[in-house]
C-alpha positions as CSV (number, residue, x, y, z in Angstrom):
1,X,94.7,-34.2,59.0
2,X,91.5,-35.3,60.5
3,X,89.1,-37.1,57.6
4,X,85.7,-36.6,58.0
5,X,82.7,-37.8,55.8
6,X,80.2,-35.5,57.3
7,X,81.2,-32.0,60.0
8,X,80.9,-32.9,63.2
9,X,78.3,-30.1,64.2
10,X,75.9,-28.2,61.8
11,X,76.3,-25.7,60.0
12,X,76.3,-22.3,62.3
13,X,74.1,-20.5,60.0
14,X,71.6,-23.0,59.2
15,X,70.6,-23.7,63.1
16,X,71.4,-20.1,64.3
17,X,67.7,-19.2,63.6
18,X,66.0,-22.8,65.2
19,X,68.3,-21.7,68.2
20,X,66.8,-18.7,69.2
21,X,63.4,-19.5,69.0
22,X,64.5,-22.7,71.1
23,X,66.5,-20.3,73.7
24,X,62.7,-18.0,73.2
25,X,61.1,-20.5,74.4
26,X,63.0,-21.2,77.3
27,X,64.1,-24.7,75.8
28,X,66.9,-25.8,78.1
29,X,69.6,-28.4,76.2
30,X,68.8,-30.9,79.1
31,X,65.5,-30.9,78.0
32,X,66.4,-31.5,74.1
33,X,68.9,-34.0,74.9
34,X,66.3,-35.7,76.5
35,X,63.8,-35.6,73.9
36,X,66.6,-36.9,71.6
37,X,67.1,-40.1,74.1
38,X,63.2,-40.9,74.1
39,X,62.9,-40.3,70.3
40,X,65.4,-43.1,69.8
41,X,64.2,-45.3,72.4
42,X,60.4,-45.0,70.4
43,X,62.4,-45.6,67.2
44,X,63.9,-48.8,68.6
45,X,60.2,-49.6,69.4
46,X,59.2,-49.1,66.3
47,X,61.8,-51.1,64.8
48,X,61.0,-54.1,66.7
49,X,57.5,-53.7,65.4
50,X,58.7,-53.8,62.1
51,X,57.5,-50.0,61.3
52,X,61.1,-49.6,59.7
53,X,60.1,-46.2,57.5
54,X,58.6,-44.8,60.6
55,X,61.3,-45.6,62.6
56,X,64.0,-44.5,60.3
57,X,62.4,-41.3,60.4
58,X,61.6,-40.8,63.8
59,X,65.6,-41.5,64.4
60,X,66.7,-38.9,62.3
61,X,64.2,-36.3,63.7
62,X,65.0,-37.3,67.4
63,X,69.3,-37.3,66.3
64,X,68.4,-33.7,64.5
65,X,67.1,-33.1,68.2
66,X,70.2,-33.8,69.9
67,X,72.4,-32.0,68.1
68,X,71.1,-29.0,68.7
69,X,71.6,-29.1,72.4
70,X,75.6,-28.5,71.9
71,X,74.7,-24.9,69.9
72,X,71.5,-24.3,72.7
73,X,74.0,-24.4,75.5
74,X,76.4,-22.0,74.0
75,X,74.1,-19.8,72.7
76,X,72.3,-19.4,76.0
77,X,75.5,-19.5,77.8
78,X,74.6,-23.0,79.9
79,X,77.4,-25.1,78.8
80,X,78.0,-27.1,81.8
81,X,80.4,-30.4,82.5
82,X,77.0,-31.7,83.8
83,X,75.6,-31.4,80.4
84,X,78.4,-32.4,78.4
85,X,78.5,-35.8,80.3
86,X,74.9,-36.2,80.5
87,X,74.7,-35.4,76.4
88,X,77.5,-38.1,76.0
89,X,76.0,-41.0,78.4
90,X,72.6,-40.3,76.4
91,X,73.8,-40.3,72.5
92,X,75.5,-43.5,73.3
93,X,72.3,-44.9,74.8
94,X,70.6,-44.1,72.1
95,X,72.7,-45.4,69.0
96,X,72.5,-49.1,71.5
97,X,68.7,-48.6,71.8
98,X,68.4,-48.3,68.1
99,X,70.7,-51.2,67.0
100,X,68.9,-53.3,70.1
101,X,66.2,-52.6,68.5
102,X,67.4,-53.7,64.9
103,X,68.7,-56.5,66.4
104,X,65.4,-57.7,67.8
105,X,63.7,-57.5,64.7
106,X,66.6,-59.6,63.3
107,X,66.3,-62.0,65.2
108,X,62.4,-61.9,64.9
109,X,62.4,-61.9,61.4
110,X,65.5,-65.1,61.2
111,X,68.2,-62.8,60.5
112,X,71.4,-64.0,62.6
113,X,73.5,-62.3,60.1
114,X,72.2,-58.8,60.9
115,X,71.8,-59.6,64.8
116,X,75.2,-60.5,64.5
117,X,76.2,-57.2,62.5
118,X,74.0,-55.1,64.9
119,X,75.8,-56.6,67.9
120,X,79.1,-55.8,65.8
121,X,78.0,-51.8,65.3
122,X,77.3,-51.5,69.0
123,X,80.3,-52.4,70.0
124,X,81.8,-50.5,67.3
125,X,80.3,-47.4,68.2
126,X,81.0,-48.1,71.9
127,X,84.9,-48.0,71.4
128,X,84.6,-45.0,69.0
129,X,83.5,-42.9,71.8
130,X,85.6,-44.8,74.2
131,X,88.6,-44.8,72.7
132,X,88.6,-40.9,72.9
133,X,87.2,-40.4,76.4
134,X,90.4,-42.9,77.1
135,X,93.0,-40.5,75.2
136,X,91.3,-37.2,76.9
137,X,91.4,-38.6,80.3
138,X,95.1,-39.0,79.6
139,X,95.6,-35.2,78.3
140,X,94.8,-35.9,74.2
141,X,92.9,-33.8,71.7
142,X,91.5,-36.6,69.6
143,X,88.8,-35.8,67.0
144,X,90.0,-37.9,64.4
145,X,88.0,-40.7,63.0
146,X,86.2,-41.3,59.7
147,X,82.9,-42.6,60.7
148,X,81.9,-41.0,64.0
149,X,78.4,-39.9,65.7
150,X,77.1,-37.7,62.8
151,X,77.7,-40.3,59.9
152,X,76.6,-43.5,62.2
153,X,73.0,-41.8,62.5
154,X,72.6,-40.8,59.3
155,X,73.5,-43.9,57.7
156,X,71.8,-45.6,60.3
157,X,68.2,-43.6,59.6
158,X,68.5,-44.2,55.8
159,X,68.9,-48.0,56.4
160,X,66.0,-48.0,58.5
161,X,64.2,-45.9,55.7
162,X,65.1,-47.5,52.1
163,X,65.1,-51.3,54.2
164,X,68.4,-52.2,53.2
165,X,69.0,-53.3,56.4
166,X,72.2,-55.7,55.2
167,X,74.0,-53.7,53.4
168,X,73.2,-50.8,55.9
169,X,74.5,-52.9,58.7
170,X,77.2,-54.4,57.2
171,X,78.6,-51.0,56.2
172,X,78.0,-49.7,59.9
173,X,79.6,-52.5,61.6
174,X,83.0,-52.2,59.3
175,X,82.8,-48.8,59.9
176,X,82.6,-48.1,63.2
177,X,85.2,-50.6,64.2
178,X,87.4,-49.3,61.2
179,X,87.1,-45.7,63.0
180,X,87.7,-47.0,66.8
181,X,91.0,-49.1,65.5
182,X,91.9,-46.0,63.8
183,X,91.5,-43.8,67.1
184,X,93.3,-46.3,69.0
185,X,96.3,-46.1,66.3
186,X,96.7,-42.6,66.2
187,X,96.1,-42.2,70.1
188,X,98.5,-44.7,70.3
189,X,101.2,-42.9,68.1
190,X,100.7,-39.8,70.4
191,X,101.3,-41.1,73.6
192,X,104.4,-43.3,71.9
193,X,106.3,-39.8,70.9
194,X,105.2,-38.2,74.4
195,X,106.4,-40.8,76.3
196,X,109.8,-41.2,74.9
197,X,112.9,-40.0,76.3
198,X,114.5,-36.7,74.8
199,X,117.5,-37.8,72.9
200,X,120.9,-36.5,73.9
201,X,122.0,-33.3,72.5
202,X,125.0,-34.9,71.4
203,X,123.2,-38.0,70.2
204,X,121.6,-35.5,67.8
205,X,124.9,-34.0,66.7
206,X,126.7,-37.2,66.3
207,X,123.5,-37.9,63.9
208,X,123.3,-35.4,61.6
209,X,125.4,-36.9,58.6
210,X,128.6,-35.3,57.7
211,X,129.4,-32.9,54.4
């Protein structure tokens, strides 16, 4: 059963309306996905400036952003491989920009521990979303994972806003490398049973125990 803090898209209902006024328009997803990439990168900026309200904000309204291109493209009926790869490529440009970014102001500010814990949450991240890509490439459905794309941003935004960028970090780095060695495990369970050889019929019989 897959465990997850927070749904991996919103909720239908609550976007259906922001949808078609975006499909109205004639908002394309490439272009919010887009929008979603530069919002981050200004965040970052604004991070290493040491605007951390502003750029916890500006994260979370440029994250909101992206994840409406998924529901843009099905509503308008665009959905493309193009798109799906380009969304992927961008979101985990963005989550580095960010953390780049927190990590420069670290470092600015005498903070090895959180440039450390920033490096540490973009590698995290990294493998989340590469462990999967790895396990669809090789024919799996793998959704699982506790801490994934949704939960990393928010957590990540409310950091950046209340400044508890220690404990924010700390959390995000455990986290996200909690989740990819959990994909890898349970990836790693699937392909185990796949690849093993069907037993012997009468291996089974001579298994069952006797009455």
């Amino acid at each position: 059963m897959n465990v997850r803090l927070l749904p991996a898209r919103p909720p239908a209902a609550a976007i259906a309306p922001i949808v078609r006024v975006l499909a109205f328009a004639g908002v394309t997803p490439t272009m919010l996905t887009t929008a979603g990439f530069i919002g981050n990168v200004l965040g970052a900026a604004l991070v290493i400036e040491g605007s951390l309200l502003a750029a916890g904000v500006v994260v979370l309204l440029a994250s909101a952003l992206d994840m409406l291109d998924g529901a843009l493209a099905r509503a308008t009926g665009s959905a493309s491989r193009f798109g799906a790869m380009y969304d992927s490529t961008l979101d985990r440009l963005s989550e580095a920009a960010v953390l780049f970014g927190i990590a420069w102001y670290a470092i600015d500010t005498g903070s090895r521990e959180q440039a450390m814990l920033a490096f540490a949450s973009v590698v995290g991240s990294l493998m989340v979303s590469y462990v999967r890509a790895r396990a669809e490439g090789l024919n799996l459905q793998l959704r699982d994972g506790i801490f994934t794309r949704a939960e990393r941003v928010v957590l990540t935004a409310a950091m950046l806003i209340t400044g508890y960028l220690r404990w924010g970090l700390w959390i995000l780095a455990i986290m996200s490398l909690f989740t990819a060695f959990q994909r890898l495990w349970i990836a790693s369970g699937m392909l185990i049973a796949q690849d093993a050889p069907p037993r012997p019929a009468g291996a089974a019989a001579k298994a069952e125990p006797r009455r």
